[in-house]
C-alpha positions as CSV (number, residue, x, y, z in Angstrom):
1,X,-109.2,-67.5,7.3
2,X,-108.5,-68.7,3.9
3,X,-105.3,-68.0,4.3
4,X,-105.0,-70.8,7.3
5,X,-106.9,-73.3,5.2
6,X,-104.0,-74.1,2.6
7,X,-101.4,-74.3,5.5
8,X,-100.4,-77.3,7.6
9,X,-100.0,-75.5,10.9
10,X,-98.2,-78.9,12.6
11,X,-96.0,-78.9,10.0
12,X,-95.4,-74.9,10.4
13,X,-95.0,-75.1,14.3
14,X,-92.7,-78.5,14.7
15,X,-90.7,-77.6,11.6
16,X,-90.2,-73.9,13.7
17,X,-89.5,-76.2,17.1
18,X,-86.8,-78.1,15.1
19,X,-85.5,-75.2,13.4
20,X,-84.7,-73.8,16.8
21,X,-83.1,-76.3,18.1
22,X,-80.6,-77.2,15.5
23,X,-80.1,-72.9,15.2
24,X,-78.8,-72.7,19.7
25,X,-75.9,-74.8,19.3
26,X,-74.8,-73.4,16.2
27,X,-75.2,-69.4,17.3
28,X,-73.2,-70.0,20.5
29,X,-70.8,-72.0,18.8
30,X,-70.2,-68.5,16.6
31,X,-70.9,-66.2,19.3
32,X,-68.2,-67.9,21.7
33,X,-65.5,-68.6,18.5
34,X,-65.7,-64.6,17.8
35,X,-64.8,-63.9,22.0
36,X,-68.7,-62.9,22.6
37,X,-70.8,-63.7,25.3
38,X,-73.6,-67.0,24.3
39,X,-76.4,-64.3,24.6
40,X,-75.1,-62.6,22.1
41,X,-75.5,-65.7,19.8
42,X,-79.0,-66.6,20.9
43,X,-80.5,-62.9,20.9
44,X,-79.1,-62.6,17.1
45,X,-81.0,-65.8,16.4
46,X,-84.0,-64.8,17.9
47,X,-84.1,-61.3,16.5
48,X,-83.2,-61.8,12.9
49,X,-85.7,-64.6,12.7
50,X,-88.3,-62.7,14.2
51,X,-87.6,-59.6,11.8
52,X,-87.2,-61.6,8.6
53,X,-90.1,-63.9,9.4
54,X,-92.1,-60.6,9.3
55,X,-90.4,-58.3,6.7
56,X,-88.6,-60.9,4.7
57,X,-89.5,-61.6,0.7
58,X,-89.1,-65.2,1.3
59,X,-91.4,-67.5,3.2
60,X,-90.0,-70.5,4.7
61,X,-86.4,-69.3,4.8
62,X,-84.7,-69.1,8.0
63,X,-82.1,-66.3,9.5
64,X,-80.2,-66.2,12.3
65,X,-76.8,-65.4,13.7
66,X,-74.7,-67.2,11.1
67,X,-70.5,-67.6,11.0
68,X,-70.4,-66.8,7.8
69,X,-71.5,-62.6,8.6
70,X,-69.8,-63.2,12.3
71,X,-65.9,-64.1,11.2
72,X,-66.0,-60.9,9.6
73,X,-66.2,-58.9,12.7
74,X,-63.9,-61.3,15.0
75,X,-60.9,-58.5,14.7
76,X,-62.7,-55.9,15.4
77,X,-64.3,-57.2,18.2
78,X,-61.3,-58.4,19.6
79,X,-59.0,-54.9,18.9
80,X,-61.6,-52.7,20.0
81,X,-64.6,-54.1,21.7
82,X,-68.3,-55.6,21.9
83,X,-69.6,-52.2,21.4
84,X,-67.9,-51.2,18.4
85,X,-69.1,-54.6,16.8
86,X,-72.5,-53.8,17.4
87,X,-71.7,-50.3,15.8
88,X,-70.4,-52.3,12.8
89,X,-73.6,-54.5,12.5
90,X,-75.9,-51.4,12.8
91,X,-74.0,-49.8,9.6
92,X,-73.8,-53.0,7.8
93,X,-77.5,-53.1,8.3
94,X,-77.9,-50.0,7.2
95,X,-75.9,-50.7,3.8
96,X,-78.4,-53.7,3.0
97,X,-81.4,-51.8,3.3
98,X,-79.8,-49.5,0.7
99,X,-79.1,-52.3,-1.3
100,X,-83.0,-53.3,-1.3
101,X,-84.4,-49.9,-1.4
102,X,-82.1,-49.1,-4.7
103,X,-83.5,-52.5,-6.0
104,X,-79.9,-54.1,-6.2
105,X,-80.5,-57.5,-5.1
106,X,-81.7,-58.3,-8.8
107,X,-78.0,-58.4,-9.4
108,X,-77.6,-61.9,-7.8
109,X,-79.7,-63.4,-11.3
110,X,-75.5,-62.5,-12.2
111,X,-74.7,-65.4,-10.0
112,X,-73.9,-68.5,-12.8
113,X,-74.8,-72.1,-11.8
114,X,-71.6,-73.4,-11.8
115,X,-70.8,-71.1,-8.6
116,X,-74.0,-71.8,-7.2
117,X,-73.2,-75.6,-7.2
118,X,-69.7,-74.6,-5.4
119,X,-71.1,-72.2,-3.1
120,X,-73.3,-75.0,-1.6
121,X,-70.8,-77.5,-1.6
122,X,-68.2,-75.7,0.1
123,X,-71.1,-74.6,2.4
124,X,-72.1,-78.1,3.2
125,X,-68.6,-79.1,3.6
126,X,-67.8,-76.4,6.3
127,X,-71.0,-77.2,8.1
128,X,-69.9,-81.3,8.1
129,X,-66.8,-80.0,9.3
130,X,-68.2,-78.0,11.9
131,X,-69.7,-81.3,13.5
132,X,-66.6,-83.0,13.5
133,X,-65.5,-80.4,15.9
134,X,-68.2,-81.5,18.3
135,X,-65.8,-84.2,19.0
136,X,-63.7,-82.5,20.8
137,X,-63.2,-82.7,24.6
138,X,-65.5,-79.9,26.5
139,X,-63.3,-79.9,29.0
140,X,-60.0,-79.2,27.1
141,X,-61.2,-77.9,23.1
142,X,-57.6,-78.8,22.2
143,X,-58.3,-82.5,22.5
144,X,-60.3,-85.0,20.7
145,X,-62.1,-87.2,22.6
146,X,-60.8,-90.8,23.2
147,X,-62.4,-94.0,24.4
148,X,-65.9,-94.4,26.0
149,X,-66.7,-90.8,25.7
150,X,-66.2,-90.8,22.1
151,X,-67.8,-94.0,20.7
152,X,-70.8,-92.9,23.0
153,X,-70.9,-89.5,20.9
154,X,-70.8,-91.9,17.9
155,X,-72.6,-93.8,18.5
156,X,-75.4,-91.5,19.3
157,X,-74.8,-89.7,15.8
158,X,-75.2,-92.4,14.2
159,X,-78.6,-93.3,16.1
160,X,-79.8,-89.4,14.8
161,X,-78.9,-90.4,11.3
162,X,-80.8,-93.4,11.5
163,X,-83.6,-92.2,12.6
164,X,-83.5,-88.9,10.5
165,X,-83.2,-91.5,7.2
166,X,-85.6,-94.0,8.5
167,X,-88.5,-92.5,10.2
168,X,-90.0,-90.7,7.1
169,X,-90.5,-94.4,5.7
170,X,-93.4,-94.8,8.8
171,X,-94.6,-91.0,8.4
172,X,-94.5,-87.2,7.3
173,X,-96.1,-85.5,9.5
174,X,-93.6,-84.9,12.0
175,X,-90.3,-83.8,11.4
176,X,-87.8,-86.5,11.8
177,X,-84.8,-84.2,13.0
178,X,-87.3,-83.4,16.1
179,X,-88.0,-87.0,16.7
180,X,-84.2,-87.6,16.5
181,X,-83.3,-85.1,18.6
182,X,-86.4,-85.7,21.2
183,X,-85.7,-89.8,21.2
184,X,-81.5,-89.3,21.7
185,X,-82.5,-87.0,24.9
186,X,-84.9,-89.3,26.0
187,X,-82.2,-92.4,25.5
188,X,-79.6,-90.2,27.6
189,X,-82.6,-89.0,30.4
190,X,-83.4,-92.5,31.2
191,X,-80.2,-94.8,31.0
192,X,-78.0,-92.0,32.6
193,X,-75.5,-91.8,29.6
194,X,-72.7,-89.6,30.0
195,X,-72.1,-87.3,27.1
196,X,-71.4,-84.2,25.7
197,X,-74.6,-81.5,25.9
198,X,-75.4,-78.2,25.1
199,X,-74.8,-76.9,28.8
200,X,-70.8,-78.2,28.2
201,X,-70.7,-75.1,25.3
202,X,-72.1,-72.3,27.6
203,X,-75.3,-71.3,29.3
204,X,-78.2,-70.3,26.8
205,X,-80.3,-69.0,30.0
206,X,-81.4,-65.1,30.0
207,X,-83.0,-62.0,29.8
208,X,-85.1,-60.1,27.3
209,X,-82.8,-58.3,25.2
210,X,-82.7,-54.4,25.5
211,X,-82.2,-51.7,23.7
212,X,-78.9,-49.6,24.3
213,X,-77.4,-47.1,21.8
214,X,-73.7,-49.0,20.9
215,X,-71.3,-47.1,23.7
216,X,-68.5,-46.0,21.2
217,X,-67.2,-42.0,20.1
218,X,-69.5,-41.3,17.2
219,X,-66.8,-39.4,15.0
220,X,-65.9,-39.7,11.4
221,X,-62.5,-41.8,12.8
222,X,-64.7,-44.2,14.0
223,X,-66.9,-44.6,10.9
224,X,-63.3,-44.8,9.2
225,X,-62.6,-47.6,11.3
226,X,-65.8,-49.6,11.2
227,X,-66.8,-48.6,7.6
228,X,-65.0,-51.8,6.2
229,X,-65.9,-54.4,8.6
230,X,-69.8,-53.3,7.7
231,X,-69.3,-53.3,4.1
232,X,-67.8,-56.8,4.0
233,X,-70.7,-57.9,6.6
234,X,-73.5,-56.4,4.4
235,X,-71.9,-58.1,1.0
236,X,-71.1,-61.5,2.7
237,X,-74.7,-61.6,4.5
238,X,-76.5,-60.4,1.1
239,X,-74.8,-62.9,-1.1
240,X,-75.4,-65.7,1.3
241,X,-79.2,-64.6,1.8
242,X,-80.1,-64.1,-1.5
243,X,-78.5,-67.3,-2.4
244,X,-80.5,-69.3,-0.2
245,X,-83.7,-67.3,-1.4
246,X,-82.7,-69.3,-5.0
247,X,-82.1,-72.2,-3.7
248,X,-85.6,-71.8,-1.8
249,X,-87.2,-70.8,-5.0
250,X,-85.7,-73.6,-6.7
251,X,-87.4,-76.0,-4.1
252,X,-90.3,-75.0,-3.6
253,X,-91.1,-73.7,-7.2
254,X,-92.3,-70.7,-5.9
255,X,-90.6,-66.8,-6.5
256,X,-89.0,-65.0,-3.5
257,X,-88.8,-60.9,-3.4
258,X,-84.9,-60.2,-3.4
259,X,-85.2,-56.5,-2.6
260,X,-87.8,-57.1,0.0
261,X,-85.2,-59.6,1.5
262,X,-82.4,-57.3,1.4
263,X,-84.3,-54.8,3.3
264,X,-85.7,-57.0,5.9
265,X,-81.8,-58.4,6.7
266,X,-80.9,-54.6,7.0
267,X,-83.3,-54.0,9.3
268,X,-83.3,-57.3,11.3
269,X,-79.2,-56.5,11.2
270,X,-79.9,-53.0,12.9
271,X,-82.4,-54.0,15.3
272,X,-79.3,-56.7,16.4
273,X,-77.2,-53.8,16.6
274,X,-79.0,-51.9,19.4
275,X,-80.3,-54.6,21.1
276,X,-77.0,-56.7,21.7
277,X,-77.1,-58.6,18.9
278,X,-74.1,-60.4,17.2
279,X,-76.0,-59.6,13.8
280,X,-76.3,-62.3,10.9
281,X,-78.1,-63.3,8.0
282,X,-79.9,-66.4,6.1
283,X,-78.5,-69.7,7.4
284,X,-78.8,-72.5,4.5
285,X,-78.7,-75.5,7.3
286,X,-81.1,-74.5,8.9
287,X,-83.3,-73.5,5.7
288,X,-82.6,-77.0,4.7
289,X,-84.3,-77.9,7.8
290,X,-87.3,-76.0,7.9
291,X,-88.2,-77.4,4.4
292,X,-87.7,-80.8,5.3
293,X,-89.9,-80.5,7.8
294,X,-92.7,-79.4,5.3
295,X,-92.6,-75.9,6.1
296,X,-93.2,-73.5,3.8
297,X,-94.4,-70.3,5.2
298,X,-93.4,-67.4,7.2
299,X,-95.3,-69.0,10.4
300,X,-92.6,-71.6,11.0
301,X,-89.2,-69.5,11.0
302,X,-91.4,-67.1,13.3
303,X,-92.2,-70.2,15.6
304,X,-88.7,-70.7,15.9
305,X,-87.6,-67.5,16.6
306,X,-90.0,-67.4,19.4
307,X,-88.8,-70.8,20.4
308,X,-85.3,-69.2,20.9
309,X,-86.5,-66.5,22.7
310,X,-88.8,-68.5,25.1
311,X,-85.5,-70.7,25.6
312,X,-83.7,-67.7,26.9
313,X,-86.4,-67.0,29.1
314,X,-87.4,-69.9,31.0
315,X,-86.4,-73.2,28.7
316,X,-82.6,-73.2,29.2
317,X,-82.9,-75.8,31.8
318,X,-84.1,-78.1,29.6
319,X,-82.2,-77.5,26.2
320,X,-78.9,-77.4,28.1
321,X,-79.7,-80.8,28.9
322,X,-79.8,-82.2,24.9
323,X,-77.2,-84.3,23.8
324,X,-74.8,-82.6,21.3
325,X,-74.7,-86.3,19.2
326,X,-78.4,-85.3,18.8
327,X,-77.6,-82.1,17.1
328,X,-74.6,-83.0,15.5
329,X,-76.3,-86.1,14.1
330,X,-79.1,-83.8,12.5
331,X,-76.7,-81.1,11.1
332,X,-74.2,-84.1,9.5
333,X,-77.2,-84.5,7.2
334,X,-78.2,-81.4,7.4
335,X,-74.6,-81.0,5.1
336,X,-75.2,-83.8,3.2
337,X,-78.1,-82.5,1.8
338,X,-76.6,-79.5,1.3
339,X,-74.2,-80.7,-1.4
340,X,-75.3,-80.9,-4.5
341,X,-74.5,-84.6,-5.7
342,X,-75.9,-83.7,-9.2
343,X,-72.8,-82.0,-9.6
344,X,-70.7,-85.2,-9.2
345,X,-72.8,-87.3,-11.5
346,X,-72.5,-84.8,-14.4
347,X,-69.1,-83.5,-14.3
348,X,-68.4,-85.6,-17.2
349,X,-70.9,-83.3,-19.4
350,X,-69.9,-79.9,-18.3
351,X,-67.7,-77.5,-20.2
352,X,-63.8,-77.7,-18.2
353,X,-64.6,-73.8,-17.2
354,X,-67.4,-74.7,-15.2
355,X,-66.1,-77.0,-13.4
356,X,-62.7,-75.5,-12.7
357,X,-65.4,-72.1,-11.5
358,X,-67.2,-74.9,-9.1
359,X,-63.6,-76.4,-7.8
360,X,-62.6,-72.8,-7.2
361,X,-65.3,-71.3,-5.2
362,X,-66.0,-74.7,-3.3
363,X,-62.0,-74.1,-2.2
364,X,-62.2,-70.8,-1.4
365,X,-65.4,-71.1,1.2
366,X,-64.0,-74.2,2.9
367,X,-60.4,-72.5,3.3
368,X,-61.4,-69.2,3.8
369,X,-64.6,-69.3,5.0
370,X,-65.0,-65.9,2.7
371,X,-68.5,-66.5,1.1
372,X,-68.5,-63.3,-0.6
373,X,-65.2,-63.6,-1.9
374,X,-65.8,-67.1,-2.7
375,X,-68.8,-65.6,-5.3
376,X,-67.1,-62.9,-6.7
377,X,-64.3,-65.2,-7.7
378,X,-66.7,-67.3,-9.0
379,X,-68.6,-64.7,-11.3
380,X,-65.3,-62.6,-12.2
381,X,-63.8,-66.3,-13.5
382,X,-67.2,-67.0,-15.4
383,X,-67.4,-63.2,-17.1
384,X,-64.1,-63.6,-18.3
385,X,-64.6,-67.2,-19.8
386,X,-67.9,-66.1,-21.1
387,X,-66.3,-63.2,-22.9
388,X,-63.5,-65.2,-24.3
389,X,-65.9,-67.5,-25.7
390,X,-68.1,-64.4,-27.3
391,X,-64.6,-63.1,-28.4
392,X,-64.3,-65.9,-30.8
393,X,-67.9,-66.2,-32.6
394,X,-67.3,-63.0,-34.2
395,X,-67.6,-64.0,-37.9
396,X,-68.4,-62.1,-41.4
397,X,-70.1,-63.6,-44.7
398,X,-68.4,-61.6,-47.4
399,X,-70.1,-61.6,-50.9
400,X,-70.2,-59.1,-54.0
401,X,-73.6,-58.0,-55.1
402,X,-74.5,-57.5,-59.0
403,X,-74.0,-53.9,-58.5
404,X,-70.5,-54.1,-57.1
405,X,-71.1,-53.6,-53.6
406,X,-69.4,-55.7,-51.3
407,X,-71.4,-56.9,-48.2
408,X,-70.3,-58.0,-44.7
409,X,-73.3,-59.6,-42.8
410,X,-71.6,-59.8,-39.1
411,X,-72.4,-62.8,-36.8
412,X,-72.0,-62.7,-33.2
413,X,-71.4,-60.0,-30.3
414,X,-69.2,-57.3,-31.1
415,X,-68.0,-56.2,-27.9
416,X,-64.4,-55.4,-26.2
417,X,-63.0,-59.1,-26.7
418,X,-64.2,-59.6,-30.6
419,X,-63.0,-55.7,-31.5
420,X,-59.7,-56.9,-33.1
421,X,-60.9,-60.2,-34.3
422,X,-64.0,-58.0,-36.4
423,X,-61.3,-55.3,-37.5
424,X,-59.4,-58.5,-38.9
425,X,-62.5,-59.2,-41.4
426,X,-62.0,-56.3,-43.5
427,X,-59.6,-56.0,-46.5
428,X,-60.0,-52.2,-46.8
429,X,-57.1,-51.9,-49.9
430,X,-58.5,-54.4,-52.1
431,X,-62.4,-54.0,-51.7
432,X,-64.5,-52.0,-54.3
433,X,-65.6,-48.2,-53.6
434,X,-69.0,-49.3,-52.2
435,X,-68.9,-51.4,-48.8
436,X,-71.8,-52.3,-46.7
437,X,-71.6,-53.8,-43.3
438,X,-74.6,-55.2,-41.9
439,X,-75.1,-56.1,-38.2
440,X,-78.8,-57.7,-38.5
441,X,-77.7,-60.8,-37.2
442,X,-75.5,-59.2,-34.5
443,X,-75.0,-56.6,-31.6
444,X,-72.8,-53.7,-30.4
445,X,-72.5,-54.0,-26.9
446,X,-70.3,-51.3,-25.4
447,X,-68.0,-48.7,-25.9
448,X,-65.4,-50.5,-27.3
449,X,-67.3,-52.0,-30.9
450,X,-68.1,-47.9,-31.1
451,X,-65.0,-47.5,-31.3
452,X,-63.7,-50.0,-33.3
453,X,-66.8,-49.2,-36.1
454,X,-65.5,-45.7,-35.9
455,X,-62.2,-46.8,-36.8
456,X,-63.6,-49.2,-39.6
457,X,-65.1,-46.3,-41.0
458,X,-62.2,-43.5,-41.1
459,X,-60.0,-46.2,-42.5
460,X,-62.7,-46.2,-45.8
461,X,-63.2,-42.9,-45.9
462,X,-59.1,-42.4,-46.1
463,X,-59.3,-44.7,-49.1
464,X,-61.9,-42.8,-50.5
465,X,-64.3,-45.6,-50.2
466,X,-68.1,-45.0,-49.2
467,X,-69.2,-47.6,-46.6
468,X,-72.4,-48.1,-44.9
469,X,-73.6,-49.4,-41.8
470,X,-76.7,-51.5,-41.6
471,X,-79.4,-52.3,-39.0
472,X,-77.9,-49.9,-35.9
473,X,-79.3,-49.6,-33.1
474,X,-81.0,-45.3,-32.4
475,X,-78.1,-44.8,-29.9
476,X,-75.3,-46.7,-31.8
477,X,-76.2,-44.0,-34.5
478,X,-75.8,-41.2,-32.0
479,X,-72.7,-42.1,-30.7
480,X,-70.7,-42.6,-34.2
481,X,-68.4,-39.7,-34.7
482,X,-68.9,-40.0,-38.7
483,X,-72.5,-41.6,-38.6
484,X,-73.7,-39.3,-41.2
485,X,-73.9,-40.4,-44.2
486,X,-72.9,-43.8,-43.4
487,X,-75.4,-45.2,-41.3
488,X,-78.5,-46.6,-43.4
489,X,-81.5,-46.6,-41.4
490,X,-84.2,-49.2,-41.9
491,X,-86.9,-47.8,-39.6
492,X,-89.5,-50.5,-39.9
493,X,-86.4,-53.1,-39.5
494,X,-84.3,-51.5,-37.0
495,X,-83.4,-53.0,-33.9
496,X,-84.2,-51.6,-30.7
497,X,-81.2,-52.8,-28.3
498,X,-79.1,-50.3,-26.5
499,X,-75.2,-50.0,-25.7
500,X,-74.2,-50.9,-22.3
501,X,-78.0,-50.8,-21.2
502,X,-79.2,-49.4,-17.4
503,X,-81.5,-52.2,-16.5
């Protein structure tokens, strides 16, 4: 019972209630724009919240049947079938519980700021843009609506926003986006208004979902064909989860379990698989809009995936009923708290490769909608900036001792991008007999400084010169061709790095 004394159970339950309604539009939006049945939509949101609410490493996050895991499997679906989707999800689920059983998630601390800030701008920019759709005719998608019908929608939006900005000025304790959503239906109930709802998108009414074995030839031609779609799922879903856990963490101040994440989307993606789901992952919106509510435990994202299930079972009367200006009004700033303004305001302060990195994989998720391509961009870019920037600190203070010996005390990284700048530092013809190098106040970092150090010292030896090698690291030693007799060891001194290191 302790437990239940530090948590605001209102908050947890109305922030779940609000969480599902702003999750039904969305997952049959996806569900119908990859040629699926709406069921399919609403039993992925319903499943991988209830999963990850349970097994997940990060309370107060939300999953459900996102777009961005979805769009991946759209040509699969549509060249061979429902059932060789759900196939596809079970495998990619599969690949992410490997991920988080080998302890790989840790490898999204990689991720740099920079493509963090463009990652959730692009994100909050395709999710604004995903409302402006909303405006479209439900009668003919081709066609924007036109007088009456749309300045009611607007009009309606803009009555959400209002009330999503304004009603946290008279209180907390209940989430605004639910008032918003619950005073727009009532508006619409009562005066009759004739708009766009939920049931003008498809039916969300249903059964419980059931389990079935995915109806496909279970052969290694199949695997073949599905293999790819599953890996691109697995990465696109992981990256996006494991993002939003950050950006939770971040929030909240608190620390989310990566590996236990990755495991609990792998699972929640398989359970999708044999139970009809369209599979999916962590959905930032909605995320968002959990913690705005005040959530901040696993109880709420569970509430909401009961919520969607419930809906399905007996509440689809009702929901197909709320106005999609409603919904639309309370995803709209939904996005615009999704971008990160701070990046606007200090543009002016960061370094021209950051920001180009930001432009670049804000691009690439609005016009690809690619979020895992969008990343690795982003983190290949920043590598290669980062070690052209290393490349250059490589410096050497040269000085002749009393005894004769000439000294080179190294500064900076010597890795594969400062190799020909440090080999530049040495005047092998003209320096005495005696040389020492000293790398106290730098490190070898791969394979390639080996090398060049193993070069360095054969071009000494050639002159008949004796050179030594200060302040290596035990396996640098080891992995000198010639390190007898050159290498100096300082054992109370010493460093203890390693080249290219495991962990």
């Amino acid at each position: 019972m302790k437990f239940l004394e530090n948590i605001n159970l209102r908050n947890e339950v109305l922030a779940g209630l609000t969480v599902a309604m702003t999750m039904i539009p969305e997952s049959l939006s996806f569900a119908i724009l990859a040629g699926l049945s709406p069921l399919t939509g609403l039993y992925a949101a319903f499943l991988m919240g209830l999963v990850t609410s349970v097994l997940g490493g990060r309370p107060g996050m939300v999953s459900g049947g996102a777009g961005a895991t979805v769009v991946v499997l759209i040509a699969l679906a549509a060249g061979h079938g429902v059932q060789y989707l759900f196939a596809a999800v079970v495998l990619a689920g599969i690949l992410q519980l490997l991920v988080g059983l080998f302890k790989l998630g840790k490898f999204v601390r990689l991720i740099p700021q920079p493509v963090m800030y463009g990652f959730l701008n692009g994100l909050a920019i395709i999710i604004f843009m995903a409302q402006v759709q909303q405006f479209r005719l439900p009668s003919d998608p081709s066609s924007w609506m036109s007088g009456t019908a749309l300045y009611t929608m607007l009009g309606l939006t803009l009555l959400t926003v209002l009330i999503v900005l304004g009603f946290p000025k008279l209180t907390k304790k209940i989430p605004a986006s639910l008032v918003a959503i619950l005073v727009v239906f009532g508006l619409v109930s009562v005066w009759g208004i004739d708009t766009k709802k939920v049931a003008d998108i498809a039916s969300v009414s249903g059964s419980l979902p059931t389990f079935h074995i995915p109806d496909i030839a279970w052969t290694f031609e199949t695997l073949k064909l599905i293999f790819p779609y599953s890996l691109v799922m697995a990465g696109v879903g992981l990256i996006e989860s494991l993002l939003t856990l950050n950006m939770v963490d971040e929030i909240t101040n608190t620390k989310g379990k990566s590996n236990k994440e990755a495991m609990a989307q792998g699972v929640a993606n398989m359970v999708n698989g044999f139970f009809g789901g369209m599979g999916g992952c962590a959905m930032v919106a909605q995320t968002l809009v959990n913690l705005d509510a005040g959530a901040r435990t696993r109880i709420s994202s569970f509430i909401g995936a009961i919520a969607i299930l419930v809906i399905i079972l007996v509440g689809a009367p009702f929901i197909e009923q709320i106005p999609m200006a409603a919904l639309v009004g309370v995803m709209m700033m939904v996005a615009i708290g999704t971008f990160q303004w701070i990046s606007l305001r200090v543009v002016n302060k960061f370094p021209r490769s950051d920001i180009f990195v930001g432009i670049l994989v804000a691009a690439i998720t609005v016009i690809l909608h690619n979020l895992a391509l969008a990343v690795l961009a982003g983190v290949v870019v920043s590598a290669l900036v980062f070690a052209w920037d290393n490349a250059k600190r490589i410096r050497a203070r040269k000085y002749v001792d009393e005894a004769g010996i000439k000294h080179y005390e190294i500064y900076g990284p010597l890795f594969f991008g400062s190799t020909a700048a440090f080999m530049e530092k040495f005047d092998v013809p003209q320096d005495p007999v005696a040389v020492v190098i000293d790398f106290k106040e730098s490190r070898v970092v791969d394979m390639s400084a080996i090398d060049a150090l193993n070069k360095i010292t054969e071009r000494y030896a050639k002159q008949g010169k004796h050179v030594q090698l200060r302040h290596l690291s035990p396996d640098c030693r080891s992995l000198l061709k010639n390190a007898e007799g050159v290498v100096q060891v300082d054992v109370w001194e010493d460093p203890t790095y390693k080249v290219m290191p495991k962990d």
